[in-house]
N, CA, C and O atoms as a Tinker XYZ file with bonds, in Angstrom:
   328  protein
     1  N     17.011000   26.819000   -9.225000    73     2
     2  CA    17.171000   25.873000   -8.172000    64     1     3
     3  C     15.830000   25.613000   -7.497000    63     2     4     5
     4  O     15.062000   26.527000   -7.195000    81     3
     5  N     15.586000   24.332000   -7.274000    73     3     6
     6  CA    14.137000   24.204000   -6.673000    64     5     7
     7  C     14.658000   23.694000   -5.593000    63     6     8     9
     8  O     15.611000   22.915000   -5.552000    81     7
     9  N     13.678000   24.380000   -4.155000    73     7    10
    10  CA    14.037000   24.176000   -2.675000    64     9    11
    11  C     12.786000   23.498000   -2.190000    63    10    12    13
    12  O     12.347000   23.368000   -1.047000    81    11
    13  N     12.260000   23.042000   -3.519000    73    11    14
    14  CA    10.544000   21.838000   -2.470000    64    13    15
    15  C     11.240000   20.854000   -1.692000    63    14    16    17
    16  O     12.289000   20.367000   -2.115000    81    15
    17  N     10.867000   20.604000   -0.863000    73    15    18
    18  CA    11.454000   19.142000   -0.190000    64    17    19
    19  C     11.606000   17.925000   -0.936000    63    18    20    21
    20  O     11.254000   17.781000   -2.106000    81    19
    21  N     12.084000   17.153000   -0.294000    73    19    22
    22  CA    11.861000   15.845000   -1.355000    64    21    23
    23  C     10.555000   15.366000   -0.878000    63    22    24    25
    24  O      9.875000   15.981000   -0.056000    81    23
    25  N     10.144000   13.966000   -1.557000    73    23    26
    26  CA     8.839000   13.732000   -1.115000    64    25    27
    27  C      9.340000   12.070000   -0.579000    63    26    28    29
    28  O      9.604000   11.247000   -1.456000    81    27
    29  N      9.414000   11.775000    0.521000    73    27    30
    30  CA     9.504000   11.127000    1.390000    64    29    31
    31  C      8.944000    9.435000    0.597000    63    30    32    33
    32  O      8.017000    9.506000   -0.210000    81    31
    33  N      9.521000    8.130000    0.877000    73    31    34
    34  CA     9.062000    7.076000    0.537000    64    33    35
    35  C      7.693000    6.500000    0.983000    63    34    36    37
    36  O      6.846000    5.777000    0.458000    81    35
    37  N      7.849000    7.177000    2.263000    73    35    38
    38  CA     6.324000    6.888000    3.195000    64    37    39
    39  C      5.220000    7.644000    2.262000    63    38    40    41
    40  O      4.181000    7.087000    1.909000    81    39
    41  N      5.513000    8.763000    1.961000    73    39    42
    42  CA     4.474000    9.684000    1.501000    64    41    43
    43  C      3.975000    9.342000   -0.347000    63    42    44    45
    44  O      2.876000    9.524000   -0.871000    81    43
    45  N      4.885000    8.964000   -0.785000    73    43    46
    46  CA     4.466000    8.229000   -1.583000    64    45    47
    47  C      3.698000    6.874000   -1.533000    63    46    48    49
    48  O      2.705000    6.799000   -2.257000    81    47
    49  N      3.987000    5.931000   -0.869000    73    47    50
    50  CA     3.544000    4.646000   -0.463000    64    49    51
    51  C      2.086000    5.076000    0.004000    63    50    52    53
    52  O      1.115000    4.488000   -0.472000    81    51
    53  N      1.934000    6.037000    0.878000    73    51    54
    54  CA     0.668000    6.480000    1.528000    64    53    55
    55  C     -0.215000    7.119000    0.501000    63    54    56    57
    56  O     -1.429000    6.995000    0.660000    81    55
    57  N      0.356000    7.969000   -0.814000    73    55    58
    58  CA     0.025000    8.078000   -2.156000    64    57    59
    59  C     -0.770000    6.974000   -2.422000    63    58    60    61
    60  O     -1.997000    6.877000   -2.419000    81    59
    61  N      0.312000    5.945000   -2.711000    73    59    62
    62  CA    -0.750000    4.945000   -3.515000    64    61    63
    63  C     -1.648000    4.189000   -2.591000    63    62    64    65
    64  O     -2.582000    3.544000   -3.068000    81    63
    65  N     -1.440000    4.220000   -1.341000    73    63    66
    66  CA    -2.502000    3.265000   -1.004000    64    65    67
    67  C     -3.968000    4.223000   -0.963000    63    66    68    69
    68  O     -5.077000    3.711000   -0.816000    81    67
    69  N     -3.752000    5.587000   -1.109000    73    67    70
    70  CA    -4.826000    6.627000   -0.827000    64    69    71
    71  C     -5.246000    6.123000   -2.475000    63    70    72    73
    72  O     -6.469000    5.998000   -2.537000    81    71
    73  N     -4.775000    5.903000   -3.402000    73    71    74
    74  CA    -5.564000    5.347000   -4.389000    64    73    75
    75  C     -6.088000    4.387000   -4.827000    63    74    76    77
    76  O     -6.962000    4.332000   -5.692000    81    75
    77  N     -5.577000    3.538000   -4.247000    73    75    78
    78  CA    -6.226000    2.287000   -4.201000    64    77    79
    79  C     -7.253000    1.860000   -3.108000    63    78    80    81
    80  O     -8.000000    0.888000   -2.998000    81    79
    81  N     -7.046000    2.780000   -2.466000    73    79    82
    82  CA    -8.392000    2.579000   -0.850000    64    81    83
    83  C     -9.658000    2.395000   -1.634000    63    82    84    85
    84  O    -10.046000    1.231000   -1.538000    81    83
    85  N    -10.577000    3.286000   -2.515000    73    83    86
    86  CA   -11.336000    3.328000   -2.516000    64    85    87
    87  C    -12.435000    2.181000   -3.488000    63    86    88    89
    88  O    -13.614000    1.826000   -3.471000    81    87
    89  N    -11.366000    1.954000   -4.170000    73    87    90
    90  CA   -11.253000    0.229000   -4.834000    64    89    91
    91  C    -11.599000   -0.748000   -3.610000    63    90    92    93
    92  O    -12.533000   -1.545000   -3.522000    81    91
    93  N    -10.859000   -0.540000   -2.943000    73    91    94
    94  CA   -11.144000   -1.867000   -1.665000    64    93    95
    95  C    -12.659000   -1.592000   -0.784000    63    94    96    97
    96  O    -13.559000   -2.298000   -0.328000    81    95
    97  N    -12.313000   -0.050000   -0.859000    73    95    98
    98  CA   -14.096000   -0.071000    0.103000    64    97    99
    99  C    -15.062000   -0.275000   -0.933000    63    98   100   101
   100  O    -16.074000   -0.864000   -0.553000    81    99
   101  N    -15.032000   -0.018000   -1.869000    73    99   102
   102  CA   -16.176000   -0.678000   -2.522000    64   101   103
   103  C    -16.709000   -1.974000   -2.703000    63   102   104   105
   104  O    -17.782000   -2.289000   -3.218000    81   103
   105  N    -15.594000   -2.872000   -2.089000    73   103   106
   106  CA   -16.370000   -4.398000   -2.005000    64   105   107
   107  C    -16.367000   -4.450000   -0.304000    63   106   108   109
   108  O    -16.333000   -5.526000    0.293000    81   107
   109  N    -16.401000   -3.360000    0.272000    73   107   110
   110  CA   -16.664000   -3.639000    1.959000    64   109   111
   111  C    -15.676000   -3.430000    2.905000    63   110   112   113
   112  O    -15.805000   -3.430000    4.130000    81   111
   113  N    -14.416000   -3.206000    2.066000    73   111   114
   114  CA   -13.121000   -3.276000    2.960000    64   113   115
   115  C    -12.233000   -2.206000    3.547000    63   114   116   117
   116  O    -12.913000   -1.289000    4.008000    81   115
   117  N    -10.940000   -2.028000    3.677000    73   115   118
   118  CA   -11.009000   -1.056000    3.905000    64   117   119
   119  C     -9.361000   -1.668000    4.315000    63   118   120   121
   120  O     -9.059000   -2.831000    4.580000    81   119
   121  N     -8.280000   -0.213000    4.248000    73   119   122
   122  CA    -6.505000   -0.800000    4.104000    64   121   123
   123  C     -6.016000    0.168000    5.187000    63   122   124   125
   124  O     -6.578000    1.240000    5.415000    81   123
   125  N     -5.431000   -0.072000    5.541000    73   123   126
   126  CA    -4.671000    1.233000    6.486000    64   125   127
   127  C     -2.921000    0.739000    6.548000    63   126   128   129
   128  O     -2.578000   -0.440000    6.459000    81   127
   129  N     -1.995000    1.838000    6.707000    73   127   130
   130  CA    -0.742000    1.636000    6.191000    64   129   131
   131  C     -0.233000    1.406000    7.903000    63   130   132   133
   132  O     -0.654000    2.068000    8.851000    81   131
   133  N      0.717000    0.351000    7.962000    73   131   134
   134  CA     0.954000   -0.113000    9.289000    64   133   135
   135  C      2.582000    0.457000    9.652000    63   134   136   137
   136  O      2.949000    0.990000   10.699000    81   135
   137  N      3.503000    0.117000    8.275000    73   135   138
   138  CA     4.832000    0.536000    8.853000    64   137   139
   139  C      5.288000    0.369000    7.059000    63   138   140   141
   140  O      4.814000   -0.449000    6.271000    81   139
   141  N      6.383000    1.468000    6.763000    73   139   142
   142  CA     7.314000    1.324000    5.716000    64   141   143
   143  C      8.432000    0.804000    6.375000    63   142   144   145
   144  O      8.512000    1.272000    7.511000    81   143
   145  N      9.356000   -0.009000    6.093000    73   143   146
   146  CA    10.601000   -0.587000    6.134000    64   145   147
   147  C     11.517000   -0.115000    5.550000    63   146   148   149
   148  O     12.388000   -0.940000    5.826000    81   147
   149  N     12.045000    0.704000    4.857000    73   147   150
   150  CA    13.089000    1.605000    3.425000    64   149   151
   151  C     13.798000    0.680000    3.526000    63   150   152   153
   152  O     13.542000    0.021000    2.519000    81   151
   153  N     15.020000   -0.162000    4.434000    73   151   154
   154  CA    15.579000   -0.972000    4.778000    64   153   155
   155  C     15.730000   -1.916000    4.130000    63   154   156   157
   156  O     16.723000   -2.153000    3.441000    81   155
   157  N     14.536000   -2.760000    4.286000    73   155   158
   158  CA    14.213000   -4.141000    3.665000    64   157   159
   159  C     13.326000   -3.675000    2.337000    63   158   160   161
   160  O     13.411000   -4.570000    1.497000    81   159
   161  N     12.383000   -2.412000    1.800000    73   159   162
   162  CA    12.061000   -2.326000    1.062000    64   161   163
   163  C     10.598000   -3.347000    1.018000    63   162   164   165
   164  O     10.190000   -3.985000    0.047000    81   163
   165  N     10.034000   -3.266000    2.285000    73   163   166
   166  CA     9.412000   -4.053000    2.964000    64   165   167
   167  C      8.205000   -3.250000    3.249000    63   166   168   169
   168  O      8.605000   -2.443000    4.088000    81   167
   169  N      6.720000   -2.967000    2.987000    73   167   170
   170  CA     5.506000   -2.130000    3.581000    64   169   171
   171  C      4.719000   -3.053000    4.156000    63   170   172   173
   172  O      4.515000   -4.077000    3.503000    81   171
   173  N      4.297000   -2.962000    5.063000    73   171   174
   174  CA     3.209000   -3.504000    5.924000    64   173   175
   175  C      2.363000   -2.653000    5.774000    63   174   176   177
   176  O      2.429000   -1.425000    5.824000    81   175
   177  N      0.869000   -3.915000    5.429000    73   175   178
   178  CA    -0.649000   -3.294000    5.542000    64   177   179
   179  C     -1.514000   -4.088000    6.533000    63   178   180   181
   180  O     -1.259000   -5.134000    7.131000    81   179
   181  N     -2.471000   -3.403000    6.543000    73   179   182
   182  CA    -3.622000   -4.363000    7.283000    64   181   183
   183  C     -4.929000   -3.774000    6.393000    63   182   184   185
   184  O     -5.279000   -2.673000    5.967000    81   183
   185  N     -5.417000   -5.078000    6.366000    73   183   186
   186  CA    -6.933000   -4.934000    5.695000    64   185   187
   187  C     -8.318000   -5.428000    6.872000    63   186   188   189
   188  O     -8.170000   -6.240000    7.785000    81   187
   189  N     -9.428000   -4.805000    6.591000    73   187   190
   190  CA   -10.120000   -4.776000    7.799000    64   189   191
   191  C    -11.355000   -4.486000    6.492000    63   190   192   193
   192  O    -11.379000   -4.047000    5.343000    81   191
   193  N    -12.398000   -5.101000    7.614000    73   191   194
   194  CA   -13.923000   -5.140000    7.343000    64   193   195
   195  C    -14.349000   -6.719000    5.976000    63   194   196   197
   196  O    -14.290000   -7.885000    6.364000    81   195
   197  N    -14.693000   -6.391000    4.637000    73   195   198
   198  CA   -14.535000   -7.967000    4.268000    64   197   199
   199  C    -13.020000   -8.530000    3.469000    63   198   200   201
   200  O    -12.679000   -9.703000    3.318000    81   199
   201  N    -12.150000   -7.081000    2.960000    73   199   202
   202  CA   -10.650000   -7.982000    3.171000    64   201   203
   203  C    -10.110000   -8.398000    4.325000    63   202   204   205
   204  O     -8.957000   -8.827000    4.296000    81   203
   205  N    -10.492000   -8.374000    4.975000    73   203   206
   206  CA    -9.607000   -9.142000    6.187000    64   205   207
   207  C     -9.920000  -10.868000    6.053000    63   206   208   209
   208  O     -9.038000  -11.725000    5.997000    81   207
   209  N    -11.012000  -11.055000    6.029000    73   207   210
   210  CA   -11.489000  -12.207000    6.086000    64   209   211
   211  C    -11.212000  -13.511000    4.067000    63   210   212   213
   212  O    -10.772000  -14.606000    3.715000    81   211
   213  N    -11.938000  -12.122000    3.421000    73   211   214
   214  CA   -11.898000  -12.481000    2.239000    64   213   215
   215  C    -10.755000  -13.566000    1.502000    63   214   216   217
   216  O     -9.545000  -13.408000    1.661000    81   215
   217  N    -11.268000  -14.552000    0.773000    73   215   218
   218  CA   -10.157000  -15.448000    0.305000    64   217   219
   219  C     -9.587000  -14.696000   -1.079000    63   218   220   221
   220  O     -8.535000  -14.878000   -1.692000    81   219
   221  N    -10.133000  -14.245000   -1.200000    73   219   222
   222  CA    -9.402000  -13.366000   -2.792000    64   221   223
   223  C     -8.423000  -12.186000   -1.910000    63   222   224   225
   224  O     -7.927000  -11.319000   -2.629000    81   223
   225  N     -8.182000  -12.116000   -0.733000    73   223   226
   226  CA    -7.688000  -10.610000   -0.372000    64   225   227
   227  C     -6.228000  -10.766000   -0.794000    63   226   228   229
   228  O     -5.652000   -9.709000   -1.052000    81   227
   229  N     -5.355000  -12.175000   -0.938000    73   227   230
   230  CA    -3.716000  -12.107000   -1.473000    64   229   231
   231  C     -4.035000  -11.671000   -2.727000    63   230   232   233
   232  O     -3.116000  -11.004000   -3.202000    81   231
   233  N     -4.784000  -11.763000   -3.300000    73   231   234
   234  CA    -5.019000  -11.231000   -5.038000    64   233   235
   235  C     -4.853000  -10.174000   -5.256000    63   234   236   237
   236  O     -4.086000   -9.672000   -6.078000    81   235
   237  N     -5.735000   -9.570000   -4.358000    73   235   238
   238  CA    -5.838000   -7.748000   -4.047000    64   237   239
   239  C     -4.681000   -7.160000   -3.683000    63   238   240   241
   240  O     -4.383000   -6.059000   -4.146000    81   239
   241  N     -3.928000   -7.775000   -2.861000    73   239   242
   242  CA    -3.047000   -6.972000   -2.055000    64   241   243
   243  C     -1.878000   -7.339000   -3.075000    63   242   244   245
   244  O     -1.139000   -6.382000   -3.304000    81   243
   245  N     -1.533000   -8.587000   -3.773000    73   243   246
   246  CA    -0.093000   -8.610000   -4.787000    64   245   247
   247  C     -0.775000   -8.077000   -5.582000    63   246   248   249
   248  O     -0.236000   -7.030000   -5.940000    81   247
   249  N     -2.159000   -8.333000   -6.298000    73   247   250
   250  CA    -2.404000   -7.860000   -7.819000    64   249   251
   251  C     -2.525000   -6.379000   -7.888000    63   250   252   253
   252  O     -1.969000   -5.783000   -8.811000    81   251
   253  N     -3.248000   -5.696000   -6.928000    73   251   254
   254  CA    -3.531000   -4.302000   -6.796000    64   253   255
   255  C     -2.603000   -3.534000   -5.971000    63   254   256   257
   256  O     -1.644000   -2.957000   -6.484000    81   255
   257  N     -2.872000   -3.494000   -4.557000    73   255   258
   258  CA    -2.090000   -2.670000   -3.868000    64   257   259
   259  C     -0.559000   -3.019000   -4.244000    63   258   260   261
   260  O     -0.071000   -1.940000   -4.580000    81   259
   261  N      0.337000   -3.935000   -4.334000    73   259   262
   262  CA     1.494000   -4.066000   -4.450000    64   261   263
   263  C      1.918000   -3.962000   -5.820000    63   262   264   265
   264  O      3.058000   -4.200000   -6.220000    81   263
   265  N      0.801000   -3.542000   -6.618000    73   263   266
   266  CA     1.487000   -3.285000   -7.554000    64   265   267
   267  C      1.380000   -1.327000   -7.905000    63   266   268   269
   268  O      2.242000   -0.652000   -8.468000    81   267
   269  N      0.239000   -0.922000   -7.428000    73   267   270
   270  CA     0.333000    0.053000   -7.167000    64   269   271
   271  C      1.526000    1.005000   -6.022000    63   270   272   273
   272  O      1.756000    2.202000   -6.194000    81   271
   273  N      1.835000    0.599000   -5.474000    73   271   274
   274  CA     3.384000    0.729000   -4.069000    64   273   275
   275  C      4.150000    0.961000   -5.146000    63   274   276   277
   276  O      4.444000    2.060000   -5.616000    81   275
   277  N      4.480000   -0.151000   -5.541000    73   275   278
   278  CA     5.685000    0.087000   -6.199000    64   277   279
   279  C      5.887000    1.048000   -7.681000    63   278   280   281
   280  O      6.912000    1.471000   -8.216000    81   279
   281  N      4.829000    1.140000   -7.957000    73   279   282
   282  CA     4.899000    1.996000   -9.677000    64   281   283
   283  C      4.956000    3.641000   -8.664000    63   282   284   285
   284  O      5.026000    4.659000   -9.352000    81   283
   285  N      4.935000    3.769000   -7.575000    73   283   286
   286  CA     5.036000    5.002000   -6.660000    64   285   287
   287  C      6.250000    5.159000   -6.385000    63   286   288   289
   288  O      7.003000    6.087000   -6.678000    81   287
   289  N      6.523000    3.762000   -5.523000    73   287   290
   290  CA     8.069000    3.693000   -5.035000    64   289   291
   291  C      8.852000    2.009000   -5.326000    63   290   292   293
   292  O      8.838000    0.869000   -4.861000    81   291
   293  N      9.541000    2.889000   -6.509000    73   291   294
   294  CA     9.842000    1.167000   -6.736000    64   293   295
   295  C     10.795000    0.319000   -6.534000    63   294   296   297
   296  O     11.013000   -0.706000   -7.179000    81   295
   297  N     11.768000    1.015000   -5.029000    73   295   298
   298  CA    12.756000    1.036000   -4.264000    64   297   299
   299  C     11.870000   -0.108000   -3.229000    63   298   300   301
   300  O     12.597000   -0.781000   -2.498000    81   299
   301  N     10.503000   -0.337000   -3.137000    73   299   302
   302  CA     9.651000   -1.334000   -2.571000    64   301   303
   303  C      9.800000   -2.819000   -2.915000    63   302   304   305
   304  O     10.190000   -3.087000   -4.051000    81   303
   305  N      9.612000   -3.513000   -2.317000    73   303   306
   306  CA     9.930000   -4.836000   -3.265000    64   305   307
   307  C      8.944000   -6.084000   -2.578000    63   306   308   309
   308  O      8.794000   -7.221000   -3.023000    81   307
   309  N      8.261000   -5.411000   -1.211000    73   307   310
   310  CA     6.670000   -6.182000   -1.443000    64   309   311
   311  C      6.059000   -5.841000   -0.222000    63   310   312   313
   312  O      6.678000   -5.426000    0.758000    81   311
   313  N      4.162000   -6.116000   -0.316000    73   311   314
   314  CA     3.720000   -5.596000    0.238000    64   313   315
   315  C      3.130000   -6.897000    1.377000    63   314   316   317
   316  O      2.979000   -8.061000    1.007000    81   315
   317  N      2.881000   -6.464000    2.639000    73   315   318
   318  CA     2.468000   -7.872000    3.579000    64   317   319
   319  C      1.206000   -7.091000    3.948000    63   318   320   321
   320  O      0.920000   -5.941000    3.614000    81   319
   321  N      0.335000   -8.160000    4.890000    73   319   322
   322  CA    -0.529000   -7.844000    5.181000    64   321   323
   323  C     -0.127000   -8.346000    6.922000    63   322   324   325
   324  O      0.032000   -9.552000    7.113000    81   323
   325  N      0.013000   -7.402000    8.087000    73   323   326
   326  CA    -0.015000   -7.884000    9.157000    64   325   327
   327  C     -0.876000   -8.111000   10.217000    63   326   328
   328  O     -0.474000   -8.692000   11.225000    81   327
């Protein structure tokens, strides 16, 4: 019988964005996790420094981060930027 905890949706989600962070600071930017939703299956991000501004940053955030979320937790079904 294994008594580990489970591992939480947040903590996964916070998983992948801890892997994908360092992808984003390397072109200047930088992600921080704002709120999971389990509910709606709904994560809020915010991007700061040159994704915030950046016109490629919806690319990043559906092509990369949201696709990374979900291969974590795939009870997710999309990622915003608020």
């Amino acid at each position: 019988m294994d008594d580990a905890p489970a591992v939480t949706v947040k903590e996964r989600v916070e998983k992948a964005i801890s892997r994908v962070r360092p992808y984003i600071q390397s072109d200047g930017g930088d992600i921080s996790l704002v709120a999971v939703h389990e509910d709606t299956g709904i994560v809020e991000v915010s991007l700061h420094g040159a994704c915030g501004s950046c016109p490629s940053s919806l690319v990043t955030l559906k092509g990369g981060v949201e696709r990374a979320v979900r291969a974590e937790a795939p009870e997710i079904k999309e990622v915003v930027t608020v």
